[in-house]
C-alpha positions in Angstrom: 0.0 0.0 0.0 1.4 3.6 -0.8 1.4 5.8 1.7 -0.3 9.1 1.6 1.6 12.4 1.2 0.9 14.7 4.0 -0.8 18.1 2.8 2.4 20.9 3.0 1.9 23.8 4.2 2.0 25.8 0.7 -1.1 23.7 -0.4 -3.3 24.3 2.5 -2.0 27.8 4.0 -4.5 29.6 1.3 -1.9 31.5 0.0 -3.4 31.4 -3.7 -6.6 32.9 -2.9 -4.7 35.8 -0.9 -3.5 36.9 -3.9 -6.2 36.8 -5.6 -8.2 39.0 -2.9 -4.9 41.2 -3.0 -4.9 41.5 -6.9 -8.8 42.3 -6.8 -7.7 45.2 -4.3 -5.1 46.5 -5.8 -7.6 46.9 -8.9 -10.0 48.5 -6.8 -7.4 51.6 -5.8 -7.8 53.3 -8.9 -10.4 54.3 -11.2 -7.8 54.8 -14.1 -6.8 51.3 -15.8 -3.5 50.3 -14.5 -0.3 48.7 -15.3 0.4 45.0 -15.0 3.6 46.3 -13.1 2.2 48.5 -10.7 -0.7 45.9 -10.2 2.0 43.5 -9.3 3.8 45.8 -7.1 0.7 47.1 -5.2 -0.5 43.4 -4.4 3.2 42.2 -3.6 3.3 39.8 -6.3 5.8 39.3 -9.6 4.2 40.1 -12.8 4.3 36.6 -14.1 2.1 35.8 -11.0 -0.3 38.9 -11.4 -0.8 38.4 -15.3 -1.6 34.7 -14.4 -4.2 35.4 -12.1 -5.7 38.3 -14.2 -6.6 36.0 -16.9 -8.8 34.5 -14.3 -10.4 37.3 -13.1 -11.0 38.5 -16.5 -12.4 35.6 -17.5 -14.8 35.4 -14.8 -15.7 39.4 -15.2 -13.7 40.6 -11.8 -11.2 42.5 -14.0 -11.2 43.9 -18.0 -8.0 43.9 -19.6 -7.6 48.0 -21.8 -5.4 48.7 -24.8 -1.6 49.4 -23.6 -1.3 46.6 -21.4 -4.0 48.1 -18.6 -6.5 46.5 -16.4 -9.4 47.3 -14.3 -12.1 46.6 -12.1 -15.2 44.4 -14.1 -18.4 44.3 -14.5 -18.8 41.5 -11.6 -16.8 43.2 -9.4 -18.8 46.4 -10.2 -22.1 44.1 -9.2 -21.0 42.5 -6.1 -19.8 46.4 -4.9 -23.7 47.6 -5.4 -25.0 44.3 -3.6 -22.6 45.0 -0.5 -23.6 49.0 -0.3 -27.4 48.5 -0.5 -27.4 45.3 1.9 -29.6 46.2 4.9 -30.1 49.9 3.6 -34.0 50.7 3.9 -34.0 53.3 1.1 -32.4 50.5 -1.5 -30.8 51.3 -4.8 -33.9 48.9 -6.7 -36.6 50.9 -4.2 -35.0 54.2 -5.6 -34.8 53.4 -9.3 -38.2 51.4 -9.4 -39.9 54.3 -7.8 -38.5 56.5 -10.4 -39.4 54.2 -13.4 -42.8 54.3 -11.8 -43.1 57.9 -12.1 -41.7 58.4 -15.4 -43.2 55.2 -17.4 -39.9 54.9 -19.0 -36.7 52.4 -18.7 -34.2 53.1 -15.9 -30.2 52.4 -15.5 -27.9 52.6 -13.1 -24.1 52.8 -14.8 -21.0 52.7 -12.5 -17.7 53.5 -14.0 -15.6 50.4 -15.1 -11.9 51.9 -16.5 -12.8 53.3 -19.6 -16.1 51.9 -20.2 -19.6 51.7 -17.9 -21.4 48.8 -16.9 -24.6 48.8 -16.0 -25.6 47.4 -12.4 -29.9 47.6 -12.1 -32.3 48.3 -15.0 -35.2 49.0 -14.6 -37.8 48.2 -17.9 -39.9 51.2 -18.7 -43.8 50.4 -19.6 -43.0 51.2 -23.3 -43.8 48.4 -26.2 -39.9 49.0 -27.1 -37.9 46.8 -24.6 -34.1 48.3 -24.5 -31.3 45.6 -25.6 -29.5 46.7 -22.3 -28.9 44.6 -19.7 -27.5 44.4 -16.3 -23.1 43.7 -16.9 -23.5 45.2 -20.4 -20.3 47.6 -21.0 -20.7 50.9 -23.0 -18.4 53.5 -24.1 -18.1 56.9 -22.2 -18.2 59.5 -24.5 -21.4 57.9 -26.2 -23.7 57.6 -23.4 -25.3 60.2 -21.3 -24.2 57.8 -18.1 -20.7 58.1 -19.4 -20.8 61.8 -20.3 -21.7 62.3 -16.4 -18.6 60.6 -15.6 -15.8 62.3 -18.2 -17.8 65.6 -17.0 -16.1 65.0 -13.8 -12.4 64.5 -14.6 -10.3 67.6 -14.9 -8.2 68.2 -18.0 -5.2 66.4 -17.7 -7.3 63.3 -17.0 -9.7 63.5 -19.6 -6.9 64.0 -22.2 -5.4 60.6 -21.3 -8.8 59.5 -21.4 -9.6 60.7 -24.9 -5.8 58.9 -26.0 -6.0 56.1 -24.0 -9.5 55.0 -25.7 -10.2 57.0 -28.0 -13.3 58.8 -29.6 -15.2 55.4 -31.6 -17.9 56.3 -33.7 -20.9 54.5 -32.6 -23.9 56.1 -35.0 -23.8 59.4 -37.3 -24.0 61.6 -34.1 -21.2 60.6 -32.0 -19.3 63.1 -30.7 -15.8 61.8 -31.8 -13.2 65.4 -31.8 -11.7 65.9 -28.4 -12.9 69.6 -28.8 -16.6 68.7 -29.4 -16.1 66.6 -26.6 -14.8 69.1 -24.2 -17.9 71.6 -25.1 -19.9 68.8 -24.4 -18.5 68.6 -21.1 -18.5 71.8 -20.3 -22.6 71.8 -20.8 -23.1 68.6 -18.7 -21.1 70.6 -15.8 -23.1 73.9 -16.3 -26.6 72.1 -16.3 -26.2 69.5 -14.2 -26.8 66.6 -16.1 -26.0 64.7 -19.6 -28.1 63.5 -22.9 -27.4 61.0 -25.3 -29.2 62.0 -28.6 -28.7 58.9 -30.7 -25.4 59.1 -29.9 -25.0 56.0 -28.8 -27.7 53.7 -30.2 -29.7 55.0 -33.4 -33.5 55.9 -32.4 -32.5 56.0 -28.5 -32.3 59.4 -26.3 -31.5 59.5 -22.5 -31.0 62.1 -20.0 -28.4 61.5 -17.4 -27.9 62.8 -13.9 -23.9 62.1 -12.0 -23.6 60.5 -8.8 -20.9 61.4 -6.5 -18.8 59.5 -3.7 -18.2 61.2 -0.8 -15.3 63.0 -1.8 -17.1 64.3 -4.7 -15.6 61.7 -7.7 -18.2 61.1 -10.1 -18.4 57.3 -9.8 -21.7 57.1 -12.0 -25.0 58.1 -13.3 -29.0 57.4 -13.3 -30.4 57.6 -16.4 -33.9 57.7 -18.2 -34.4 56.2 -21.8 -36.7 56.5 -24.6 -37.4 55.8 -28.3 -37.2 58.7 -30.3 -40.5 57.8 -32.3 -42.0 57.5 -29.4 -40.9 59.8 -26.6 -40.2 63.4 -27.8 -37.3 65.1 -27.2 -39.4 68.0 -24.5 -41.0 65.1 -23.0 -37.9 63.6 -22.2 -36.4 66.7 -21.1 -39.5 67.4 -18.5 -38.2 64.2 -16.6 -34.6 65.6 -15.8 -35.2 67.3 -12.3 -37.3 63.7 -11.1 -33.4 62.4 -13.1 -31.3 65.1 -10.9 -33.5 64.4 -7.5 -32.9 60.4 -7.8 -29.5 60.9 -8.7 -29.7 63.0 -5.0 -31.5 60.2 -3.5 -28.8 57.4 -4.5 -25.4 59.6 -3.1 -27.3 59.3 0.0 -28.1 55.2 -0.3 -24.5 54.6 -1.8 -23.6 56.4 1.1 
């Protein structure tokens, strides 16, 4: 009979899933993709270790992999985060954005910043015979999207530049806003009124109006926003929802606390 080999140490101390909790952290310290090297450094681990790992997690939707050899937090990650925040709150993030559907008749979303890209968190459908493709985990552009214009709206120059290089300006339908300048007026609008639209910028025959939500220390870390069919939601009618928008928007700072 063979004898069985004792369990070591290294296989049962749980270092492998350390890591892996101190990669996701070290993802979580920055809004900005980051580099495989300072990944590694910030979790204490080599690169070949860190890249390893990252292929898991990206895999699985705890981390997206950018052009230039930059990660950042996923679309999981970003779901699991809402889930904690609004666990025992009595004012939840779903109470918030279903009472808002409920006033406005039209379909809801909730978009949290994911490196260069948003992911949605919580829809809510509107009443309308036109369902929205959307769904909770799907990843859209910034500068497309009223969510993501709230977003860009609240990085300062230097940042938005390496934004605009970094990912560039994709056309998505014949109204994209694809010119750093146009995109910079744009900006400057969504900061003097308060919130952002999406006039087909995005999606042909699709218009939303956006409001930012801020962290405590004021970083915009997302948006509500309120979408309609063109042919069937004018563009005033839209626009008479943005202060119930601005006043959810409100509402959720306080629940995301």
């Amino acid at each position: 009979m063979t004898a069985t080999k004792p369990l070591t140490a290294k296989s049962n101390d749980g270092s492998g899933p350390r890591r892996v909790l101190r990669l996701i952290e070290a993802l979580c310290r920055s809004d900005e993709p980051t580099r495989l090297a300072d990944l590694a450094a910030t979790a204490a681990l080599s690169k070949p270790t860190a890249h390893r790992l990252l292929s898991v997690l990206i895999a699985d939707g705890w981390a997206v992999a950018h052009e230039g050899g930059r990660y950042g937090i996923g679309p999981t990650a970003r779901a699991v985060a809402a889930m904690v925040i609004r666990a025992g709150r009595e004012d939840s993030v779903e109470s918030v954005l279903v009472e808002l559907q409920q006033k406005v008749g039209q379909t809801v979303h909730l978009g949290m910043r994911s490196g260069d890209r948003i992911v949605y968190t919580h829809k809510v459908e509107g009443t309308q015979p036109f369902a929205m493709a959307s769904r909770v985990g799907t990843e859209q552009p910034l500068h497309s999207t009223g969510i993501g214009k709230c977003i860009l709206a609240g990085l300062d120059e230097p940042a938005l530049a390496e934004f605009v290089e970094r990912a560039g300006l994709a056309r998505r339908t014949e109204r994209t806003i694809t010119t750093s300048d146009a995109l910079t007026r744009e900006l400057a609008t969504v900061r003097a009124r308060g919130y952002a639209l999406d006039e087909e910028e995005n999606e042909a025959n699709i218009r939303c109006v956006a409001a930012p939500i801020h962290a405590a220390d004021g970083r915009t870390i997302g948006a509500v926003s309120v979408s309609t069919v063109t042919f069937v939601v004018a563009r005033e009618e839209l626009l008479a929802l943005r202060d119930d928008v601005l006043e959810t928007a409100k509402r959720l700072e306080a629940t995301l606390g």
